[in-house]
C-alpha positions in Angstrom: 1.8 -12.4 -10.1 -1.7 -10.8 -11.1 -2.8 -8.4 -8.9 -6.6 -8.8 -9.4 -8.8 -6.4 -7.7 -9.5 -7.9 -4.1 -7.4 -11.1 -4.6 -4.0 -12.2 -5.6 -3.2 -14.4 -7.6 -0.3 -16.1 -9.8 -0.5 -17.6 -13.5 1.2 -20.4 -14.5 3.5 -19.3 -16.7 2.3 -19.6 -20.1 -0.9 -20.9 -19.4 -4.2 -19.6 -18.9 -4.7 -21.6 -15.4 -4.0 -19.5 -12.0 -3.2 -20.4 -8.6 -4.6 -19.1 -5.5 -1.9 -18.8 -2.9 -4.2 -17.9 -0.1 -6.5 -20.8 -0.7 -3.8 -23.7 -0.4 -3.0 -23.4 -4.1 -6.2 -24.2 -5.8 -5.9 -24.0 -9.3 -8.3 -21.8 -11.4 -9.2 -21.2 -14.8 -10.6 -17.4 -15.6 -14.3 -18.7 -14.7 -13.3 -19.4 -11.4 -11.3 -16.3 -10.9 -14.4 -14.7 -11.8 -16.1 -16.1 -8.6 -12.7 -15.1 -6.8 -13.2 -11.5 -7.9 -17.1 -11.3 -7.2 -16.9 -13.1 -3.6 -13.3 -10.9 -2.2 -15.0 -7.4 -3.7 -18.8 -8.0 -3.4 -19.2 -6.8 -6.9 -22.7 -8.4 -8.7 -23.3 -9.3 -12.0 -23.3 -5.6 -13.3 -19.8 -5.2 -12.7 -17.7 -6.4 -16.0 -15.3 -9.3 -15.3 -12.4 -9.9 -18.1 -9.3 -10.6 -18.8 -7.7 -6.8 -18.5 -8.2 -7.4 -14.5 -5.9 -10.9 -15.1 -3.1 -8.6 -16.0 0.2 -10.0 -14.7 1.6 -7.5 -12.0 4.8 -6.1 -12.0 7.2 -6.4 -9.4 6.9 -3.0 -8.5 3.2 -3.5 -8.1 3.4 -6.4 -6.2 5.8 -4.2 -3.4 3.6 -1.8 -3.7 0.3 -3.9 -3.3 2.1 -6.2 0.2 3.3 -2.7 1.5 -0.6 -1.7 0.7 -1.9 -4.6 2.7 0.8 -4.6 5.6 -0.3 -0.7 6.5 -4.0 -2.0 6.5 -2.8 -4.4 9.0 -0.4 -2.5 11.2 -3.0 0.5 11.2 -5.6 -2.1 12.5 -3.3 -3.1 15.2 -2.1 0.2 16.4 1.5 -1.1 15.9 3.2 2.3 15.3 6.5 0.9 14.9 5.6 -1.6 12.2 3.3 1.1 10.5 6.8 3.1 10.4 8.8 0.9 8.7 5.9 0.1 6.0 5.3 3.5 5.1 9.0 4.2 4.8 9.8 1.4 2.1 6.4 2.7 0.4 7.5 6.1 0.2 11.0 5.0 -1.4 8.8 3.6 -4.6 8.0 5.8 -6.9 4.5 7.1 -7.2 3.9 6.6 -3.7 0.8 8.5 -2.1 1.8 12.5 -0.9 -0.4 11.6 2.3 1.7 8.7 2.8 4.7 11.6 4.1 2.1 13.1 6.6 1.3 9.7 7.7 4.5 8.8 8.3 5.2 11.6 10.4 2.4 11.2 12.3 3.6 7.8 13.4 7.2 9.2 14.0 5.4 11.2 16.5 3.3 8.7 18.3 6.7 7.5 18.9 8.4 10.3 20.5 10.3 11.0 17.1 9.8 14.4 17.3 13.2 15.5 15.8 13.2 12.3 12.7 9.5 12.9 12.3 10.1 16.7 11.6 13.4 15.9 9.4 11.0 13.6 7.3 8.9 15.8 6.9 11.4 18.4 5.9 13.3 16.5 3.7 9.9 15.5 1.9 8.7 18.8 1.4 10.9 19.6 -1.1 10.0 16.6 -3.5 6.0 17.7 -2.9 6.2 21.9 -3.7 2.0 21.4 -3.5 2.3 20.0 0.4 5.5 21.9 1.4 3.8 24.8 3.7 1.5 22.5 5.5 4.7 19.9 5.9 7.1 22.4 6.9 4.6 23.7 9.1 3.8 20.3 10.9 8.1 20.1 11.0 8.0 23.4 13.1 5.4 22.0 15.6 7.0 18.8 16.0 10.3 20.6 16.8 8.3 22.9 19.1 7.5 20.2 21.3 11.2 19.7 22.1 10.8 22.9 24.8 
């Protein structure tokens, strides 16, 4: 996998020809992913192209990069519960965003989770000492709308 800025793609193993799974397979070579790049980001002629943005992706950064694009789309679509499982597996890689925790708490409410969404946000806190007062406070009002 290469995780090109605006575009996946895969290299063939070995080679220096890539394939563009989201365009039935076509095969590139790095000229082409060039005009890949340019046309998915809108970047002109002043912004660099070369190989360091060919970099093959590790797995990790794949997950990270489908979780990435599956919030986008779940956010767009106001579907809570998918948002809530996304932003769960996100925040169980490492070096996943701190705003990610507040996020997902957020949805927890929208669905009524007061008591999980507070417990998240609990349980969180104490792997983010900068964000712990403003999580543990957010814990207490979820809680508070138990009464």
């Amino acid at each position: 996998g290469v995780g090109m800025p605006g575009h996946f793609l895969v290299r063939l193993p070995g080679t220096a020809t890539y394939l563009d799974p989201f365009h039935g397979g076509e095969l590139l070579d790095e000229r082409g992913c060039e005009a890949r790049f340019r046309a998915a980001t809108g970047a002109g002629a002043q912004v660099a192209f070369d190989s360091h943005l060919l970099a093959t992706a590790t797995k990790r950064e794949i997950l990270a990069r489908m979780l990435a694009n599956l919030r986008a789309v779940y956010l767009a679509r106001g579907a809570v519960a998918d948002l809530e499982w996304v932003l769960r597996m996100r925040l169980a890689l490492p070096d996943a965003p701190a705003s990610h925790i507040s996020e997902l708490g957020r949805v927890l409410t929208l669905q009524g989770k007061f008591l999980q969404g507070a417990a998240t946000l609990e349980r969180d806190a104490g792997d983010h000492p900068h964000l712990a007062q403003p999580l543990q406070a957010t814990a207490r009002a979820l809680r508070a709308r138990l009464n």
